[in-house]
C-alpha positions in Angstrom: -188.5 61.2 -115.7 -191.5 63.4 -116.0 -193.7 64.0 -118.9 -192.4 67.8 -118.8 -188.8 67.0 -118.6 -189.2 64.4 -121.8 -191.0 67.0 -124.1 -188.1 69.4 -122.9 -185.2 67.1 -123.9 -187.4 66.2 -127.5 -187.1 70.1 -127.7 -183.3 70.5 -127.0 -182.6 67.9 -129.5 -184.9 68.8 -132.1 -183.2 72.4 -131.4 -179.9 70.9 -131.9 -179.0 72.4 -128.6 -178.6 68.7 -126.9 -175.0 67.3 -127.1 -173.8 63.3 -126.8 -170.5 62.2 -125.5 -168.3 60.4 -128.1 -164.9 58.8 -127.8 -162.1 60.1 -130.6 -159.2 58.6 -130.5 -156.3 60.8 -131.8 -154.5 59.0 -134.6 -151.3 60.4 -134.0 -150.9 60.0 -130.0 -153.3 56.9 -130.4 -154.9 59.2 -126.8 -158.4 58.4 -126.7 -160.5 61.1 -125.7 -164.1 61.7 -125.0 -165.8 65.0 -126.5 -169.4 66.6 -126.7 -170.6 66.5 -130.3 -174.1 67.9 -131.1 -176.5 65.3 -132.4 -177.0 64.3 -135.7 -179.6 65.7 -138.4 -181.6 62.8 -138.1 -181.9 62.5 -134.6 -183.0 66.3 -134.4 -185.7 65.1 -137.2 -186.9 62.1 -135.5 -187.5 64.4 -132.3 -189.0 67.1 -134.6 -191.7 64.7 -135.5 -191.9 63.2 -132.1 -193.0 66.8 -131.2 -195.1 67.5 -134.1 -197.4 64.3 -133.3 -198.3 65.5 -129.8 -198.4 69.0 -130.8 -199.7 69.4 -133.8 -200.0 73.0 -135.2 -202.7 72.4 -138.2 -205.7 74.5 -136.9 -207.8 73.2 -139.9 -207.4 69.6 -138.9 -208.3 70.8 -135.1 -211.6 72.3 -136.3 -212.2 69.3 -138.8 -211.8 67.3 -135.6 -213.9 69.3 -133.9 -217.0 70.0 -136.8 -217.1 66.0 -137.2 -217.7 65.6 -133.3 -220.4 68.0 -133.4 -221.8 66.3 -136.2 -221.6 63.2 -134.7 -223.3 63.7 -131.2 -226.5 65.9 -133.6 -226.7 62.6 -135.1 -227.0 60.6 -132.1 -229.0 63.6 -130.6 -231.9 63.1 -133.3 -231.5 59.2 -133.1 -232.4 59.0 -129.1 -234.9 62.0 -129.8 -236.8 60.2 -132.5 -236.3 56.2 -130.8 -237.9 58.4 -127.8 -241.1 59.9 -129.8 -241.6 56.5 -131.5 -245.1 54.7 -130.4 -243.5 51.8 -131.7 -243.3 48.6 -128.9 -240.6 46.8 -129.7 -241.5 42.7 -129.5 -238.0 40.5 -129.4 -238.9 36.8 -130.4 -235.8 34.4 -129.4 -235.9 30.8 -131.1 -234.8 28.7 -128.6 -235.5 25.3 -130.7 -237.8 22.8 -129.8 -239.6 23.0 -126.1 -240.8 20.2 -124.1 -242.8 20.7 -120.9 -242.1 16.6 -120.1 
């Protein structure tokens, strides 16, 4: 099953257009037969959701998204722009413990 086909069945459920097969047996006759009943309310919301988290509508949150990456790579902009201007030499000392040239 493709990606496509999925989001189209999570939309023909959430529609309430999909239908399940269910056995009813007829009381009377004591007959069992099998019928096409449209899923139930909370199956439509559970693929309504389903939806909604891979396509979610809220432009705000998009460009809240997308204003707090901007921010982000200034910030690492300035960071490597500054580290970059620095005349600073950077001198890493590593303890290592005792040393014995024997």
């Amino acid at each position: 099953m493709t990606l496509t086909e999925i989001i189209q069945r999570l939309s023909e459920f959430g529609r309430g257009e999909a239908t399940e097969e269910q056995a009813l047996m007829d009381p009377q006759s004591g007959e069992v037969r099998v019928v096409d009943v449209k899923v139930k309310a909370n199956i439509q919301l559970q693929a309504m959701k389903e939806l909604m988290k891979r396509y979610p509508q809220s432009d705000e949150l998009l460009e809240a998204q997308i204003r707090k990456a901007k921010a982000e790579a200034e910030v690492a902009e300035r960071k490597a722009k500054a580290y970059g201007e620095s005349d600073l030499d950077l001198n890493i000392n590593v303890g290592i413990g005792e040393w014995n040239d024997d």
